[in-house]
C-alpha positions as CSV (number, residue, x, y, z in Angstrom):
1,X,-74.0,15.3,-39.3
2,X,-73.1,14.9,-35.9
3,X,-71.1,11.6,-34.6
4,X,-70.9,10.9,-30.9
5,X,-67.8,9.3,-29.6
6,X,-67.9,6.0,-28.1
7,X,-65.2,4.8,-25.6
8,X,-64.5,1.0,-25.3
9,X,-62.9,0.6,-21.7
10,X,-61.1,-2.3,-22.1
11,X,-61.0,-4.5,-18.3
12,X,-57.2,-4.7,-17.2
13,X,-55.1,-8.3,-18.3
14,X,-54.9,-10.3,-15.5
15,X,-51.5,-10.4,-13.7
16,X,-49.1,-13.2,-15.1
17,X,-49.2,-16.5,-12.2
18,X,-46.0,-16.0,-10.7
19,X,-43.8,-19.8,-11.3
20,X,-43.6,-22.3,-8.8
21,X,-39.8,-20.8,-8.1
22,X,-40.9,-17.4,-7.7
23,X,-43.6,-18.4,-5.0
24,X,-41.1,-20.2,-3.1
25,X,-38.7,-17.0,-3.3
26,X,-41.7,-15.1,-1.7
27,X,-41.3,-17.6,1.0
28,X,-38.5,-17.6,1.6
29,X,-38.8,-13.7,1.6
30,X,-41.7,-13.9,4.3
31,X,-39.4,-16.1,6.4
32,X,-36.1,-14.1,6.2
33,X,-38.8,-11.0,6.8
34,X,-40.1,-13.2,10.3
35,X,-36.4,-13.7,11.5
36,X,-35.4,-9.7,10.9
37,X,-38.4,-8.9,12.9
38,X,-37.4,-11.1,15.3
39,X,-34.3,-9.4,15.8
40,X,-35.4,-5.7,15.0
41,X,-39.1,-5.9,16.4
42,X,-39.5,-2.3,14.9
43,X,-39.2,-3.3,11.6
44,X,-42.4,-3.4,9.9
45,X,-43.6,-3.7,6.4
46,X,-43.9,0.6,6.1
47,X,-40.4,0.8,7.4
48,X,-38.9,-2.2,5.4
49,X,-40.2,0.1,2.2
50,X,-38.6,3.4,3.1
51,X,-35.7,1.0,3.6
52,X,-35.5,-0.1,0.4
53,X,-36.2,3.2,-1.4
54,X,-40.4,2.8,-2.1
55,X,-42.6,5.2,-1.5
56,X,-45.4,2.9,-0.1
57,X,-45.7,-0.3,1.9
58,X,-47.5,-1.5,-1.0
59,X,-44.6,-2.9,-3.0
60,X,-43.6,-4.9,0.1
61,X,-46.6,-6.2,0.9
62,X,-47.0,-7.3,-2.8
63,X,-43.4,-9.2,-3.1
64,X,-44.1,-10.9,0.4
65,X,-47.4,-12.1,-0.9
66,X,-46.1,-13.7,-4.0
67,X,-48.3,-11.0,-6.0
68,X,-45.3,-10.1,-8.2
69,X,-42.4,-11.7,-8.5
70,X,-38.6,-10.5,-7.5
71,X,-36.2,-8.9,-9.1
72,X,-32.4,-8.9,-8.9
73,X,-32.7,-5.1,-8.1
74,X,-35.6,-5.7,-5.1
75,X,-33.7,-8.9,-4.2
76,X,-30.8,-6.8,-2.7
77,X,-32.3,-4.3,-1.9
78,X,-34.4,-6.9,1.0
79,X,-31.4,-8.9,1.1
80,X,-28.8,-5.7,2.6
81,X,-32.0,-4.4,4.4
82,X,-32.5,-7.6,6.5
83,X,-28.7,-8.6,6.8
84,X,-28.8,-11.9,4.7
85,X,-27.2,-13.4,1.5
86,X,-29.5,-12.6,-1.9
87,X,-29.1,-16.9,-1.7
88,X,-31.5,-17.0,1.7
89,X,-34.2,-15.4,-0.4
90,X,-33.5,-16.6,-4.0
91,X,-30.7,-19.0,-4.9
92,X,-31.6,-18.4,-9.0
93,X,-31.5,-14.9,-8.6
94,X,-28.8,-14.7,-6.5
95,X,-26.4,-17.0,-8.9
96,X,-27.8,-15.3,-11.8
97,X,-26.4,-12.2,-10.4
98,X,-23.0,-13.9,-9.9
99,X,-22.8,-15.4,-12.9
100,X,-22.7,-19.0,-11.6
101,X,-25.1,-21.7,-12.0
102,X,-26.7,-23.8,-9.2
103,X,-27.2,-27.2,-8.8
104,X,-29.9,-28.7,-6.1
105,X,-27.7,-31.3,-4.5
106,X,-29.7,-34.1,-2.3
107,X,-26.7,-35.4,-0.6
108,X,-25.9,-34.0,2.7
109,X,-22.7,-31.3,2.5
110,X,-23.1,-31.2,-1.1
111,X,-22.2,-27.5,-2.2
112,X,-25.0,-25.8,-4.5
113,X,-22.2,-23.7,-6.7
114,X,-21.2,-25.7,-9.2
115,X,-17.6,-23.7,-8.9
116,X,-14.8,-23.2,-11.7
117,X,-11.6,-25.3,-11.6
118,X,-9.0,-24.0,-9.8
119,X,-6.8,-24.4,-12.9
120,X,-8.8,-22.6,-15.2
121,X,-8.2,-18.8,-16.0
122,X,-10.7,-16.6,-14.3
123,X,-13.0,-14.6,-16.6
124,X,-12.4,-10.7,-17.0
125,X,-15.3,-10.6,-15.3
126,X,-15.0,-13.1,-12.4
127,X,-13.7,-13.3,-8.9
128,X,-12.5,-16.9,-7.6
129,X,-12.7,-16.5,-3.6
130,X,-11.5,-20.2,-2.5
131,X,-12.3,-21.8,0.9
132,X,-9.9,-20.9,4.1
133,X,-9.3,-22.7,7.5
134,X,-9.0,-20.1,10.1
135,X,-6.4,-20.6,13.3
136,X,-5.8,-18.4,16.1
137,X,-2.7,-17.9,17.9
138,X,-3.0,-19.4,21.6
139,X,-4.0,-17.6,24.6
140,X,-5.7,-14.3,24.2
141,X,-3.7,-13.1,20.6
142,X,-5.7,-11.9,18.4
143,X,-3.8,-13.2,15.3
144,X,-5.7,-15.6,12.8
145,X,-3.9,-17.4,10.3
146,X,-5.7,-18.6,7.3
147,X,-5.0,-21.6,5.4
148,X,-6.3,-22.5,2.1
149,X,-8.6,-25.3,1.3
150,X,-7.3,-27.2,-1.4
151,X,-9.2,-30.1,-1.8
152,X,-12.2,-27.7,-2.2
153,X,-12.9,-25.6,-5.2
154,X,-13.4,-21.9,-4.5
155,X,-16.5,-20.1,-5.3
156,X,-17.1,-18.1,-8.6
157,X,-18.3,-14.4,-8.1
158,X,-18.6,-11.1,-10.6
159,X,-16.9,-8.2,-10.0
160,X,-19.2,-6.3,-10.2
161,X,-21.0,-7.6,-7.0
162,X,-18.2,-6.8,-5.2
163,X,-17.9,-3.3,-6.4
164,X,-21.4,-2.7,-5.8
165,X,-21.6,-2.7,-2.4
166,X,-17.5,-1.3,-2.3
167,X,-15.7,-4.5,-1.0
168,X,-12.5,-5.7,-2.0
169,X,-12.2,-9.2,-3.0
170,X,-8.6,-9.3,-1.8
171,X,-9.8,-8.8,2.0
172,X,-12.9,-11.3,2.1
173,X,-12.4,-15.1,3.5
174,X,-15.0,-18.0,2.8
175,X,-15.3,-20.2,5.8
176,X,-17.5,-23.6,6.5
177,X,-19.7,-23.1,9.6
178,X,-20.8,-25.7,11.7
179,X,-23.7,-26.0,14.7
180,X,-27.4,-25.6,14.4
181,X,-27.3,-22.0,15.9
182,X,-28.1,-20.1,12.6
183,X,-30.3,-22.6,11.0
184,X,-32.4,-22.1,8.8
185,X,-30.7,-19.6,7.5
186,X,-27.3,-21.3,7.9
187,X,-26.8,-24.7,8.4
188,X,-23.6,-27.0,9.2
189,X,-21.5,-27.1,6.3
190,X,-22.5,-24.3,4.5
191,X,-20.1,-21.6,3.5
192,X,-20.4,-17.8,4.3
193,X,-18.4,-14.8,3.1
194,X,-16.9,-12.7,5.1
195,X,-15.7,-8.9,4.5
196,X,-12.5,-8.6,6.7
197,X,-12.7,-5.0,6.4
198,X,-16.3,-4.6,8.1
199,X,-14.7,-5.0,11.6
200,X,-16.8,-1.8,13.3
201,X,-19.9,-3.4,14.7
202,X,-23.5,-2.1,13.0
203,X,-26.1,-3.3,15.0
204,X,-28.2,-6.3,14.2
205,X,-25.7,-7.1,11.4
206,X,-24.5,-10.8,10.9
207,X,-21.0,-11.2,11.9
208,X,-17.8,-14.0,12.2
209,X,-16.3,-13.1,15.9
210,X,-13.6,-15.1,17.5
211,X,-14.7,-15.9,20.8
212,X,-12.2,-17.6,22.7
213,X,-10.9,-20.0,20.4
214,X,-13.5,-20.9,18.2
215,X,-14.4,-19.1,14.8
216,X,-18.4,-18.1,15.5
217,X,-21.4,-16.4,13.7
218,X,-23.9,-14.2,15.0
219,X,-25.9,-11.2,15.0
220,X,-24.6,-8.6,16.7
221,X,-25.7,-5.6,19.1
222,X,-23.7,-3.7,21.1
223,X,-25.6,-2.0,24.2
224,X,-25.1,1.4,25.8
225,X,-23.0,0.0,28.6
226,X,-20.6,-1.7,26.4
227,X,-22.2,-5.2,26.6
228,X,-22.4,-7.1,23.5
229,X,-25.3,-9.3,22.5
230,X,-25.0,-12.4,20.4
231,X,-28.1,-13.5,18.9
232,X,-28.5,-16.4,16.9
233,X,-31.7,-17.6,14.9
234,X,-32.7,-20.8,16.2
235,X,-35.1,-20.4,18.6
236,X,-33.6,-22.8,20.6
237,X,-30.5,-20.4,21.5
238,X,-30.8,-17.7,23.8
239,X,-29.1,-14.1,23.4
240,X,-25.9,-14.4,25.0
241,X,-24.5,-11.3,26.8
242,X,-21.0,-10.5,26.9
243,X,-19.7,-8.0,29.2
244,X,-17.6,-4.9,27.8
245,X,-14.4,-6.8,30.4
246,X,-15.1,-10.1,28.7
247,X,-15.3,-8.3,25.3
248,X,-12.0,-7.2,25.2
249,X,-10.5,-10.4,26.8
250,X,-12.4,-13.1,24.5
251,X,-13.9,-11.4,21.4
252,X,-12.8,-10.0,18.0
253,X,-14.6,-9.5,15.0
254,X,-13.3,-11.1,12.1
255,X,-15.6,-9.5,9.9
256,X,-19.3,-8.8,8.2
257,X,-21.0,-11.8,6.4
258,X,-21.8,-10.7,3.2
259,X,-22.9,-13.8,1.4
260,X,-23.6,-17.7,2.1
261,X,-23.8,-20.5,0.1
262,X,-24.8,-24.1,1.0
263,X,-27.5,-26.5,0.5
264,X,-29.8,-25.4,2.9
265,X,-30.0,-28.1,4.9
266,X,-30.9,-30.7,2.3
């Protein structure tokens, strides 16, 4: 007797709706994607995926269009890419990777983190990085002086963010920005984090300069004749060039933002 095989093909499930949060990370992903571009006009989708380690601009094209949803591991991987915190893309993400829950506060200046006590015993685990006030000497020195904020409490981080990308939390400073310069991916009262140790400029790379006497944020480029070109991300703000003379007179980088925090201008 002879039996002839039959194959069922079976049509493929139908991909899981991505959550009303995980569209708004894609977003917010197509808009810190917009502002890179801006910056770095070479940047395109192809060269965003070699980037981040994939083999195709598929991938990227998938996460910008909400098709599936982020990851911790793709969040930072887009996140160090474009030079923003993991909390410009995805605020859940980005606390769930810190360990830290987040709070969306409607009252203007309101932080997101919902922070640890100062009191209490830090985890094993955990990094406390409280707020600083930065002064500079007078004149031209290039000494700043940093001065706790007491009657805010600091920010909870793991350390094991900090070891992944090989910063030491004894050499990073939280500061509270102010201006509409950066918005919307910083807005007044927010909080950044700052790597003192990241001093040697890497182009298009968010930085805290002192420039004159004021504590600043910027992207930064530094051009073959020495001139250095602040860039901001409100449109409203020109690129401000900086000769290599009035580089050395009236700037000094205080160090590589690594991380922000605020309410996003709620």
């Amino acid at each position: 007797m002879i039996y002839s095989q039959l194959t069922v093909i079976f049509p493929p499930m139908p991909a899981k709706p991505l959550t009303q949060s995980q569209l708004s990370d894609a977003q917010r992903l197509r808009q810190a994607f917009a502002q890179a571009q801006a910056i770095d006009p070479g940047l395109t989708q192809e060269k965003l995926a070699h980037l981040c380690g994939w083999k195709t601009q598929g991938t990227v094209n998938q996460y910008l269009n909400g098709r599936i949803p982020l990851n911790l591991s793709s969040l930072h991987k887009f996140a160090d890419v474009m030079g923003v915190g993991p909390e410009v893309i995805s605020p859940d993400l980005a606390a769930q990777a810190r360990g830290i829950s987040v709070r969306y506060a409607y009252t203007p200046g309101a932080p997101t983190i919902t922070a640890t006590h100062p009191d209490d015993e830090p985890r094993d685990d955990s990094v406390y990085i409280p707020e600083s006030r930065i002064e500079f000497s007078a004149g031209n020195g290039r000494t700043a002086q940093y001065e706790l904020v007491e009657e805010q409490e600091p920010a909870t981080y793991r350390l094991s963010w900090f070891q992944k990308y090989g910063i030491n939390p004894d050499h990073v400073r939280r500061f509270r920005v102010s201006g509409d310069s950066m918005e919307p991916m910083l807005f007044a009262k927010d909080t950044i984090l700052v790597n003192l140790d990241e001093t040697k400029i890497v182009d298009n790379k968010l930085y805290a300069i002192r420039y004159g006497d004021e504590l600043r944020v910027k992207y930064l480029r530094r051009l073959i004749d020495g001139t250095l070109v602040l860039r901001s991300v409100n449109p409203a703000y020109d690129d401000e060039k900086i000769s290599a003379e009035l580089v050395d007179e009236h700037i000094s980088i205080i160090g590589r933002v690594r991380d922000r925090s605020g309410t996003g201008g709620l």
